[in-house]
NUTIBA-150776 format. One line per field, with one value per residue (C-alpha): x, y, z; residue in one letter; residue number from 1. Coordinates in pm, 1 decimal, always signed. Layout:
REM NUTIBA-150776
px = (X;...)
py = (Y;...)
pz = (Z;...)
aa = (a;...)
i = (NUM;...)
This chain:
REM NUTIBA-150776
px = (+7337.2;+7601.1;+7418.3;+7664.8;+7831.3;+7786.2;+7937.9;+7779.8;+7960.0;+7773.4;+7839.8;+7434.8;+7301.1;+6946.9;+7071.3;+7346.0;+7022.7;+6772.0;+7014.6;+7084.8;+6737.5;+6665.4;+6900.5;+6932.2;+6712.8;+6896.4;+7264.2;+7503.6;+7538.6;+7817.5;+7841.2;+8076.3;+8022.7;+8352.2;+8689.0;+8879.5;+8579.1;+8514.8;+8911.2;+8903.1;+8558.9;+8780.6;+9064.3;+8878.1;+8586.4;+8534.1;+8318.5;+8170.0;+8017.5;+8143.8;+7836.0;+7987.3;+7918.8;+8132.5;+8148.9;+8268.0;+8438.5;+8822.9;+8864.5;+8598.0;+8422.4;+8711.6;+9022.0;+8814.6;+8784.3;+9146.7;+9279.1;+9049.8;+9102.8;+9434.3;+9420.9;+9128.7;+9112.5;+8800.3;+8593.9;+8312.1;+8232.8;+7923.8;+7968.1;+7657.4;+7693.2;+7426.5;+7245.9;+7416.5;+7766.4;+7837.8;+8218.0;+8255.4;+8075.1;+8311.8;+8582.2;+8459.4;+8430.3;+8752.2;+8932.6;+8747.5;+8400.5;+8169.6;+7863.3;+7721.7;+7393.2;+7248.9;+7090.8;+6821.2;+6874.9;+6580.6;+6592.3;+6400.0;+6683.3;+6888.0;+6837.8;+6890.6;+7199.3;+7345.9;+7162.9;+7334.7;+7685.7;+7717.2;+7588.3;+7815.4;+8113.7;+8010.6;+7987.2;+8368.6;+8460.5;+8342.9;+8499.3;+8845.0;+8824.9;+8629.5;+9011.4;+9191.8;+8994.2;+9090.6;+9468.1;+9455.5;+9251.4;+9293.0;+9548.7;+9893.5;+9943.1;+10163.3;+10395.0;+10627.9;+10865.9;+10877.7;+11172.3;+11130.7;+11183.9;+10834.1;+10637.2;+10631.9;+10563.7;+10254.4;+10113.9;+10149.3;+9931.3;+9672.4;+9666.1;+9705.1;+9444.1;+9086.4;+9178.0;+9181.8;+9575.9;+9783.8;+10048.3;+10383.1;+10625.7;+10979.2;+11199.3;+11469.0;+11350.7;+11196.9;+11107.5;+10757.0;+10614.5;+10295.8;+10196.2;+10187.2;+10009.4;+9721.3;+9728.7;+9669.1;+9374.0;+9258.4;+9248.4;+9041.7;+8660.5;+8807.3;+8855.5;+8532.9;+8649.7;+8915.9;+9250.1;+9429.6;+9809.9;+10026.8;+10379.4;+10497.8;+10890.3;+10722.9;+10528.3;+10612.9;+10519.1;+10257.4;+10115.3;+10122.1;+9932.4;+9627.1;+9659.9;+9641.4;+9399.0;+9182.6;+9132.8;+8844.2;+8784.2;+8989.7;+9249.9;+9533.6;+9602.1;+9471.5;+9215.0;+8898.5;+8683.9;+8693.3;+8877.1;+8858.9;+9195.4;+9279.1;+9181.8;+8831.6;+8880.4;+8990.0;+8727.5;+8540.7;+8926.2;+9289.0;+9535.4;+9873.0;+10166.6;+10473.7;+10797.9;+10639.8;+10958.7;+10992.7;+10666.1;+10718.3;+10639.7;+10359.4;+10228.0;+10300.6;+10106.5;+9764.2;+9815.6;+9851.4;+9548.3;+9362.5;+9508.8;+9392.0;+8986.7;+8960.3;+8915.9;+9060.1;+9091.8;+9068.9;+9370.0;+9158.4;+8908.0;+8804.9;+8544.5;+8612.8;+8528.8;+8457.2;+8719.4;+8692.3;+9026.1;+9324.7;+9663.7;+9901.7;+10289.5;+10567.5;+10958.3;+11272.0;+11451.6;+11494.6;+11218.4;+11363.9;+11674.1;+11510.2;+11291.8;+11601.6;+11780.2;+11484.5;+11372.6;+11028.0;+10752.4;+10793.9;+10429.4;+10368.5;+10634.3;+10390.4;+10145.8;+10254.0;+10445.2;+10158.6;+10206.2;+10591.3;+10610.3;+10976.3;+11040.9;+11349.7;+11611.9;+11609.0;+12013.9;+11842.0;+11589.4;+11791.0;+11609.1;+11345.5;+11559.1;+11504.9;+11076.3;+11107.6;+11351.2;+11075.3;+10746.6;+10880.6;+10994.3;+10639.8;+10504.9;+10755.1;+10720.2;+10332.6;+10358.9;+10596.3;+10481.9;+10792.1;+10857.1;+11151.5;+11194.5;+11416.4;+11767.4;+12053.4;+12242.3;+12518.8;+12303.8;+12098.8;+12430.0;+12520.6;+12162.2;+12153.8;+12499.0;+12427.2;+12349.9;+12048.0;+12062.9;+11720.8;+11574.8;+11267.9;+11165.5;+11585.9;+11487.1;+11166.9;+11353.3;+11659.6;+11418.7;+11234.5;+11520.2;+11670.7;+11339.3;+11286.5;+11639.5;+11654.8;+11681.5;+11729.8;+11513.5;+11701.1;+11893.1;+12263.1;+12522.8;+12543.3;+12219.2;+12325.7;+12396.6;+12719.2;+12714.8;+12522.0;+12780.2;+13126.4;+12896.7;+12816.8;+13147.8;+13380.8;+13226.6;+13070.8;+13175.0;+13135.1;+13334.5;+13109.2;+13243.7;+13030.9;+13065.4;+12920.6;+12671.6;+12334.5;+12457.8;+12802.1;+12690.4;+12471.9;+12689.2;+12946.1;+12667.5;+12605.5;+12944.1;+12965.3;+12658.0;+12797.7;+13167.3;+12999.0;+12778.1;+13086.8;+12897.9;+12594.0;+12309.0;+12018.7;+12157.4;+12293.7;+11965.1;+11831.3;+12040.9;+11993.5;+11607.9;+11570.7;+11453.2;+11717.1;+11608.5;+11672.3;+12010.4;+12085.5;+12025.5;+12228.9;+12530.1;+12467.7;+12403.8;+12731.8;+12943.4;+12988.9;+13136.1)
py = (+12316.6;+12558.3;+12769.3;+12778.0;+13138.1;+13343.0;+13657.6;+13859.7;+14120.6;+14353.7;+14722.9;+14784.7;+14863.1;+14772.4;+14436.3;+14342.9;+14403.5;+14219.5;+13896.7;+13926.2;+13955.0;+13648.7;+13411.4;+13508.6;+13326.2;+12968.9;+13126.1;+13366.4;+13626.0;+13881.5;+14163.4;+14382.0;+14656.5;+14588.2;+14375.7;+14516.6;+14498.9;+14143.6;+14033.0;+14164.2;+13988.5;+13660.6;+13745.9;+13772.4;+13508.7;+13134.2;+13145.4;+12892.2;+13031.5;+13422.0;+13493.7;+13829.4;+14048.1;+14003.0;+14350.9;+14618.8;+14945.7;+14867.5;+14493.8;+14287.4;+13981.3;+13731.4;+13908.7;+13887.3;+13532.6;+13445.3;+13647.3;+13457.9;+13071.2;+13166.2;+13210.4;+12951.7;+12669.5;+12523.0;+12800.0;+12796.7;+13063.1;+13192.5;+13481.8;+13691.8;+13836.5;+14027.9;+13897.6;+13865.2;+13811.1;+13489.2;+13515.1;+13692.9;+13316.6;+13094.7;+13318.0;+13272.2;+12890.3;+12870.1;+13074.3;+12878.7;+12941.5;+12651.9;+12774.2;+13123.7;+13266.6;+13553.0;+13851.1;+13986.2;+13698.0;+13437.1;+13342.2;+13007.7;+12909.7;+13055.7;+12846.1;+12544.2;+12648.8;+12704.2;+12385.9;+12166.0;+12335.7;+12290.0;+11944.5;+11866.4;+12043.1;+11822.8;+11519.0;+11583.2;+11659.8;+11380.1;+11176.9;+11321.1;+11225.7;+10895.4;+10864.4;+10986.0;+10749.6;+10492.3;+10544.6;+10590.4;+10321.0;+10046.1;+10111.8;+10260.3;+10323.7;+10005.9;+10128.1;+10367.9;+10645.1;+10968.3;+10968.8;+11018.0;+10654.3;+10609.2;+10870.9;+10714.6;+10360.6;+10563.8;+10705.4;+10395.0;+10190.2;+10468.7;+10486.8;+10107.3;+10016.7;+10074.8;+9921.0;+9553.4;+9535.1;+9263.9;+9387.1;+9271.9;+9366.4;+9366.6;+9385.3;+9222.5;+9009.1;+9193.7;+9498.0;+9489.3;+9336.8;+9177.6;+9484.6;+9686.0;+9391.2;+9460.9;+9798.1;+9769.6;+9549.2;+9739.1;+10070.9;+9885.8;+9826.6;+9479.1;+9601.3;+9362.5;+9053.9;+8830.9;+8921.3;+8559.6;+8518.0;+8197.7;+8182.7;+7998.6;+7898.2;+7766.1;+7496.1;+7174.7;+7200.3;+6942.7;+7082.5;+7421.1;+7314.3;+7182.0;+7465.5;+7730.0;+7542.2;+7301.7;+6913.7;+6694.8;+6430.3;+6108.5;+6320.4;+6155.5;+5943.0;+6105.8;+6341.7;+6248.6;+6489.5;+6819.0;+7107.0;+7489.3;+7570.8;+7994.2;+8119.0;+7996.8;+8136.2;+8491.6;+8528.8;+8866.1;+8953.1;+8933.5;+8684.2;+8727.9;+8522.2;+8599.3;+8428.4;+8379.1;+8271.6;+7938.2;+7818.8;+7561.2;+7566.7;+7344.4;+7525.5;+7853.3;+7724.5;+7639.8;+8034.6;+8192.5;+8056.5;+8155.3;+8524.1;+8477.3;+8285.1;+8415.0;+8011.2;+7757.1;+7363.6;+7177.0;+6897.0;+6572.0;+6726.3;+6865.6;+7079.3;+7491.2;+7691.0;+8085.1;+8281.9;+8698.1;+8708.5;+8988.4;+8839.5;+9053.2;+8874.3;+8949.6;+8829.2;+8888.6;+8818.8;+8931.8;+8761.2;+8890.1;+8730.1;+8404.1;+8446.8;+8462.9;+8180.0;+7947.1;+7906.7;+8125.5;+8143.6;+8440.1;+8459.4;+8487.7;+8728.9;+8953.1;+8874.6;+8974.6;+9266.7;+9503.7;+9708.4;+9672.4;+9852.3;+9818.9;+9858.2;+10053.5;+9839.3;+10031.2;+10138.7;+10359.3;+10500.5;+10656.4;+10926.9;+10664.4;+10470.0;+10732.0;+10742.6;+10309.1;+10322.4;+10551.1;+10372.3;+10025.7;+10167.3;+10287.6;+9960.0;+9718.5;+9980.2;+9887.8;+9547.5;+9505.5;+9771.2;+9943.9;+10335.0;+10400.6;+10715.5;+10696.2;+10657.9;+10846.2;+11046.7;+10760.4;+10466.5;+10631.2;+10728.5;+10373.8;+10256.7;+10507.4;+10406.4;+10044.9;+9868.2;+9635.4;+9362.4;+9253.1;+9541.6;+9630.4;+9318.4;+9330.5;+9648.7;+9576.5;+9242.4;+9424.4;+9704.7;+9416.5;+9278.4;+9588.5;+9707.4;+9377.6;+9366.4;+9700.0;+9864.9;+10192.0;+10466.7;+10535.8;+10329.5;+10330.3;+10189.5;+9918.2;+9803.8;+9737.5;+9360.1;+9307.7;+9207.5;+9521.9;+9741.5;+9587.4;+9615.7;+9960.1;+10070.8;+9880.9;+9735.9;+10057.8;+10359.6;+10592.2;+10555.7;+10584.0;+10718.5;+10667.8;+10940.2;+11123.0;+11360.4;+11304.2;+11645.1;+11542.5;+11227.8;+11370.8;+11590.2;+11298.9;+11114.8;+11482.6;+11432.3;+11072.1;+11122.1;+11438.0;+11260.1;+10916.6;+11131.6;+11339.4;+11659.8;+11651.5;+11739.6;+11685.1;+11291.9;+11306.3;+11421.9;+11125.1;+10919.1;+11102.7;+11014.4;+11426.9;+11727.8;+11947.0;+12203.5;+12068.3;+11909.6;+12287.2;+12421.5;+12133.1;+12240.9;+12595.5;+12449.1;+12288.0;+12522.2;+12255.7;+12386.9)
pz = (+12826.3;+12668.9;+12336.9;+12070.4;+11987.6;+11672.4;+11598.8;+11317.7;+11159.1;+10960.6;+10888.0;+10809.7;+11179.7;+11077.9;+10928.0;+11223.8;+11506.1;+11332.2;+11273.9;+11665.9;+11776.9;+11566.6;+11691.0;+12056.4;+12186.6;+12099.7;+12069.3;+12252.6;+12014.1;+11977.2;+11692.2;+11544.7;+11310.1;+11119.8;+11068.2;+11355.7;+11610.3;+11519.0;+11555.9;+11919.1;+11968.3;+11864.8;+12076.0;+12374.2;+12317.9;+12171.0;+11912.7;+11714.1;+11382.6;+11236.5;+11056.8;+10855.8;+10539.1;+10274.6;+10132.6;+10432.2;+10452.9;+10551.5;+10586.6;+10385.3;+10517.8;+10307.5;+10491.6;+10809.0;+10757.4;+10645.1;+10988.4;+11181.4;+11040.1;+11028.6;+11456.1;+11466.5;+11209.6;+11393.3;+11358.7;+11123.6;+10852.8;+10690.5;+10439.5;+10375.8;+10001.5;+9810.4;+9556.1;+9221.9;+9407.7;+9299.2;+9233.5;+9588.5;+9726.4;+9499.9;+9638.5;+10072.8;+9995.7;+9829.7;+10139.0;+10394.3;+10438.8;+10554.0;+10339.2;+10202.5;+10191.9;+9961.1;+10103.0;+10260.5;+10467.3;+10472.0;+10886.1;+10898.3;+10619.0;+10820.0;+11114.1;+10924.5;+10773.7;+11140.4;+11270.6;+11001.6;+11022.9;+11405.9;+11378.0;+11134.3;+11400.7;+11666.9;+11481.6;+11367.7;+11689.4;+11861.5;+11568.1;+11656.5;+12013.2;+11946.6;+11738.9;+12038.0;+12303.2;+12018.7;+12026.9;+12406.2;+12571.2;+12298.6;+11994.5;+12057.9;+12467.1;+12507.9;+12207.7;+12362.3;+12149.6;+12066.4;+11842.9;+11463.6;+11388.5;+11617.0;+11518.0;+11151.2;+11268.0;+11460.7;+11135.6;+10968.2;+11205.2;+11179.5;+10829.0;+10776.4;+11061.2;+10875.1;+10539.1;+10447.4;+10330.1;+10444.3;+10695.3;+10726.7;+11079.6;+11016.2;+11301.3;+11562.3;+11813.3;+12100.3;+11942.0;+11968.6;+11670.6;+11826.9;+12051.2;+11662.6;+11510.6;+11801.3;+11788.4;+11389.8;+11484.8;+11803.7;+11572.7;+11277.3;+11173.6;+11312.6;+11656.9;+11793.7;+11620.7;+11760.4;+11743.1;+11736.9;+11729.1;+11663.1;+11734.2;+11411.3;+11523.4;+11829.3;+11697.4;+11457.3;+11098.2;+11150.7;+11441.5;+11288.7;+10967.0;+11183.8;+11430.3;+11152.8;+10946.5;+11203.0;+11097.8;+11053.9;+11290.7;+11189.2;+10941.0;+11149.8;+11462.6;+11765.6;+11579.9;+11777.9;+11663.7;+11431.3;+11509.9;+11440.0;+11292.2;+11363.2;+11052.6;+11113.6;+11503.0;+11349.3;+11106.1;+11125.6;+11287.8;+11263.0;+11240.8;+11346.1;+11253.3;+11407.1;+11287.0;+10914.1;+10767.4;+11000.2;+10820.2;+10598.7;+10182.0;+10224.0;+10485.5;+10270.7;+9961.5;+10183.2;+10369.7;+10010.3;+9913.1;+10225.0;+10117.5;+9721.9;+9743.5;+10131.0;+10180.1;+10347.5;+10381.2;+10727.4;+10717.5;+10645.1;+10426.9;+10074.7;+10140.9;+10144.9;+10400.9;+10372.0;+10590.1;+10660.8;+10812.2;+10821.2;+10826.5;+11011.9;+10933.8;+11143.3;+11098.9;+11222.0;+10929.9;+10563.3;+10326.6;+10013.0;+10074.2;+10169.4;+9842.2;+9646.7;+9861.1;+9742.2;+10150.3;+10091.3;+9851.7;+9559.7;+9534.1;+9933.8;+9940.9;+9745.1;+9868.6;+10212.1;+10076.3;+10047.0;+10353.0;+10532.3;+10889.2;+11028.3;+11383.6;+11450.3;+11696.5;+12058.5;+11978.8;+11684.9;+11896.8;+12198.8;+12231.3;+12360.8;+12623.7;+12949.1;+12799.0;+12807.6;+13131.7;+13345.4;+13171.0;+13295.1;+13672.1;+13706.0;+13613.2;+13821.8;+14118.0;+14091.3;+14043.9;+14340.3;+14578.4;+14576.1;+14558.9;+14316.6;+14275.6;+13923.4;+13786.3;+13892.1;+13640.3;+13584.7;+13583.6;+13309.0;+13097.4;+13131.2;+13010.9;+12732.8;+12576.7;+12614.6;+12230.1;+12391.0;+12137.8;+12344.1;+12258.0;+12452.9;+12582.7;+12710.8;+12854.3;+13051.5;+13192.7;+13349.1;+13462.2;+13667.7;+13816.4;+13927.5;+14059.7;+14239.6;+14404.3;+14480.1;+14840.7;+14756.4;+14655.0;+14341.1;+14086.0;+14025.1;+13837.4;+14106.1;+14035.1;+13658.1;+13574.1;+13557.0;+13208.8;+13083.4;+13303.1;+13120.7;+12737.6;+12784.7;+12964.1;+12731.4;+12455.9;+12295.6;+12056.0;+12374.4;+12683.5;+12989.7;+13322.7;+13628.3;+13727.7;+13393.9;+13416.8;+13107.9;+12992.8;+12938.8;+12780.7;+12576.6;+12453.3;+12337.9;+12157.7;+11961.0;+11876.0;+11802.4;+11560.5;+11383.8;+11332.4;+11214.9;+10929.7;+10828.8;+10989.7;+10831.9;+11096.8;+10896.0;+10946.0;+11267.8;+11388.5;+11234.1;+11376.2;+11738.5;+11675.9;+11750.2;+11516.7;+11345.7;+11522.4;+11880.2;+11728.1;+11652.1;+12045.5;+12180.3;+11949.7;+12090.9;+12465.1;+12465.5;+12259.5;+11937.3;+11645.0)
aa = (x;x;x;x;x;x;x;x;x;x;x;x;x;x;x;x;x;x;x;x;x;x;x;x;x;x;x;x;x;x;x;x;x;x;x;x;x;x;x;x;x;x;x;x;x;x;x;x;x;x;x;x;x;x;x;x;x;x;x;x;x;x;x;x;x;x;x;x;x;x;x;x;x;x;x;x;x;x;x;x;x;x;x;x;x;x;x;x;x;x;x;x;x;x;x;x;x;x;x;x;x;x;x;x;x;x;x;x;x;x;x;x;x;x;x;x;x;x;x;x;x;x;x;x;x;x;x;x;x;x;x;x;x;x;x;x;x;x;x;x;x;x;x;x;x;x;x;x;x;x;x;x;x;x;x;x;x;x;x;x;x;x;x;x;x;x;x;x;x;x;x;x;x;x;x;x;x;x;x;x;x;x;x;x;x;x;x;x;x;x;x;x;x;x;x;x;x;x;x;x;x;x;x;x;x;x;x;x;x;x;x;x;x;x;x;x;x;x;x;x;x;x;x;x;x;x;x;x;x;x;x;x;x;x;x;x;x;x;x;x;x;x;x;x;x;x;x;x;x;x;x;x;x;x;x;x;x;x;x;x;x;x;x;x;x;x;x;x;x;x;x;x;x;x;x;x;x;x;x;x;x;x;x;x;x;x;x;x;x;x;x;x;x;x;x;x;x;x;x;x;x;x;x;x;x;x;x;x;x;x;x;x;x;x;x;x;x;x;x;x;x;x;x;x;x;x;x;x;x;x;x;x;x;x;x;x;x;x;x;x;x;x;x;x;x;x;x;x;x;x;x;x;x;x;x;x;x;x;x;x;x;x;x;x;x;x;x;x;x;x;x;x;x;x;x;x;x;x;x;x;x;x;x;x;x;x;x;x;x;x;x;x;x;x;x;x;x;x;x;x;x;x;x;x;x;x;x;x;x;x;x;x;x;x;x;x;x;x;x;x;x;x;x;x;x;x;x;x;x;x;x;x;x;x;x;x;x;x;x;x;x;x;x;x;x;x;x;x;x)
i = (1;2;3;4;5;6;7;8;9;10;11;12;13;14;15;16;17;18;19;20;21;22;23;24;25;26;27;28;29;30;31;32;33;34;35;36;37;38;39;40;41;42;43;44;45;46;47;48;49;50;51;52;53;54;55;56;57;58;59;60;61;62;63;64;65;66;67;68;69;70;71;72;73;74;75;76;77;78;79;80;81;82;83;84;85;86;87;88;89;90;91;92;93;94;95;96;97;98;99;100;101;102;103;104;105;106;107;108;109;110;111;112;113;114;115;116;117;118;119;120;121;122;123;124;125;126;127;128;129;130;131;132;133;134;135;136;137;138;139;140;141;142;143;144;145;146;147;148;149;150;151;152;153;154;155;156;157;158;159;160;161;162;163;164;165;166;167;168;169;170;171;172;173;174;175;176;177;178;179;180;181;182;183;184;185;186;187;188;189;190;191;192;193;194;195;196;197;198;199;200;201;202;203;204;205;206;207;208;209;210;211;212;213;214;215;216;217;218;219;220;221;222;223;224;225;226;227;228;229;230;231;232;233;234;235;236;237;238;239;240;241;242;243;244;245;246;247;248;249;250;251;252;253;254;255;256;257;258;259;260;261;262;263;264;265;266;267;268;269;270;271;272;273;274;275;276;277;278;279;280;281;282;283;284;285;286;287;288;289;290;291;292;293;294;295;296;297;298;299;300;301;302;303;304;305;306;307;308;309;310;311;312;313;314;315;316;317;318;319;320;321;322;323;324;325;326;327;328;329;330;331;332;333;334;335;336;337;338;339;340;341;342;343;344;345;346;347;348;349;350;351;352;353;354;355;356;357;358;359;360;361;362;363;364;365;366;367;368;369;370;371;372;373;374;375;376;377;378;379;380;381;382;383;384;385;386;387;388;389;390;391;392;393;394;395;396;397;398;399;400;401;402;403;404;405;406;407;408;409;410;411;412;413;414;415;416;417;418;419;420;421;422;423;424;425;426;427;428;429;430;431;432;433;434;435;436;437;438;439;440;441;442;443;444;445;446;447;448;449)
């Protein structure tokens, strides 16, 4: 097993030697007689705990510790101040500094302060990758996007995931609604209760009462025996409801109060039953507009409006098309046990100016088909539905040549973006789904003024 590191800086000989004899035997210790020595100790080692004087000649045991956070946030800081130097302590804890002590140092006390501060390291460091295993194996892999636009959805789901709040997923059709609402559940104190999802527009309003809310036995023609509606199924979970706005007002009034008392009503019966359940809505189209058209509940509205994630359409996320295009070829070229090696310059110009009104779900279906009809080892224009080829050639803002390289077609969508915002890069960056800065290099890569 690996002994943690300490590096004590002390300028008192006597002091420094008797502080490393102590704690050698259960660390690797290091020690430095001043500021500068202790710096290049840094430079050149990891260290876990800088165990340092706070009063020096040249740099002090503060500036030490600033210059050191400032190249290694994770390291942990001890400041040894003499007794009586209680505005010195204040002043280490305020800069950084984990914890103080006064001396001559007490070592037994000593001990435990190092014991408790590395065990309260490790604990935060396996929290932090316990967070990253989280996002990796269960939460966010099947989201794809690096653009802006993503990145915010991203933080939202993380911050979102471990509360309680209602969520509602705005978006177009095929954006990905349902693969956030599981990654909001996957990420949560939920994550071992069922995550159960019902396709409102897909079902009768009937149907969808007693599938949401179960039935007693006898509570209509054909109802043999009770049922367990999905609230009851997702409770200790989530329930996800895609399509919300298809459900009908009746159906709305009995889901409201599910959200209000956490209690429901089997269809047929009159006796409450206790549900734990997150609702997670989803819908393509505009609520407050259908709350002001009379066609949805005010009070659900709110209700549901406590938390809004919207899922940018794939034509605002460009910068994500080539990141979707290659995800999707490596997963067809698995499923199919094919070796595609990738798109050719053209095909992907074509792909890239294309307005996917499918969005993703567009995206991965095409990628199938060309993958599975395929015979050569890369894919052209050729292998481009027809339909797709005459949209994105002819039907666009930006007229795509075949024979196009991605430089010169990324340099018209620079333009494109800067004449459609009147010049302003801080928006045309936005609307790129790219960073200012890298907006700024491609006007200097291809000579834009």
């Amino acid at each position: 097993m690996n002994k943690p590191v300490v590096l004590i800086v002390d300028d008192e000989k006597s002091a420094r030697d008797g502080l490393v004899r102590a704690l050698r035997r259960d660390y690797r210790v290091f020690a430095a007689e001043n500021g500068t020595s202790a710096l290049e100790i840094l430079s050149n080692q990891k260290i876990d705990v800088l165990l340092s004087d706070v009063r020096m000649p040249g740099m002090d045991g503060i500036t030490l510790m600033q210059r050191a956070l400032a190249n290694n946030p994770e390291l942990t800081c001890i400041i040894l101040t003499a007794y009586g130097d209680v505005e010195l302590a204040v002043e280490a804890m305020k800069h950084g500094a984990t914890d103080f002590m006064t001396k001559p140092i007490n070592l037994d006390k000593l001990e435990l302060v190092l014991d408790r501060v590395l065990k309260a390291k490790k604990i935060e460091l396996e929290n932090e990758q316990l967070k990253v295993q989280l996002d990796d194996k269960y939460g966010l892999e099947n989201i794809i996007g690096r653009s802006s636009a993503m990145q915010e959805v991203f933080d939202t789901i993380r911050q979102v995931a471990s509360s309680r709040a209602t969520v509602l997923i705005q978006g177009e059709s095929g954006t990905g609604k349902e693969l956030v609402a599981k990654a909001i559940h996957q990420l949560s104190p939920r994550s071992n209760g069922a995550f159960v999802a019902v396709h409102c527009a897909a079902l009768s309003q009937n149907l969808l009462e007693s599938e949401l809310f179960g039935h007693e036995k006898g509570a209509f023609t054909g109802a043999m025996e009770r049922r367990i509606g999905r609230f009851e199924k997702a409770d200790g979970g989530s329930l996800f409801l895609d399509e919300i706005s298809e459900i009908d007002a009746s159906v709305q009034v009995k889901i409201l109060r599910a959200l209000e008392e956490r209690q429901i009503e089997r269809v047929g019966g009159d006796t409450p039953v206790d549900v734990d359940t997150r609702l997670i809505a989803a819908t393509n189209r505009d609520l407050r507009e259908m709350v002001d058209e009379g066609d949805f509940r005010e009070d659900l509205f709110y209700r549901l409006y406590v938390v809004v994630i919207t899922l940018p359409p794939l034509r605002d996320r460009q910068d994500d098309v080539l990141l979707l295009l290659n995800h999707y070829l490596a997963v067809f070229n698995e499923e199919n046990s094919k070796q595609i090696e990738g798109f050719t310059p053209a095909a992907y110009s074509m792909l890239a100016a294309y307005d996917w009104p499918g969005n993703i779900r567009e995206l991965r279906n095409l990628v199938e088909r060309m993958v599975v009809l395929s015979r050569s080892k890369v894919l052209d224009v050729k292998d481009i539905p027809a339909q797709v080829r005459e949209k994105a050639s002819g039907g666009g803002e930006v007229r795509i040549d075949a024979e196009l390289t991605v430089d010169e077609m990324e340099k018209r969508m620079v333009i494109l973006a800067l004449e459609k915002t009147g010049g302003n890069r801080t928006k045309a960056a936005e609307k790129l789904g790219i960073s200012r800065r890298t907006l700024h290099r491609k006007l200097n890569q291809y000579g834009i003024t």
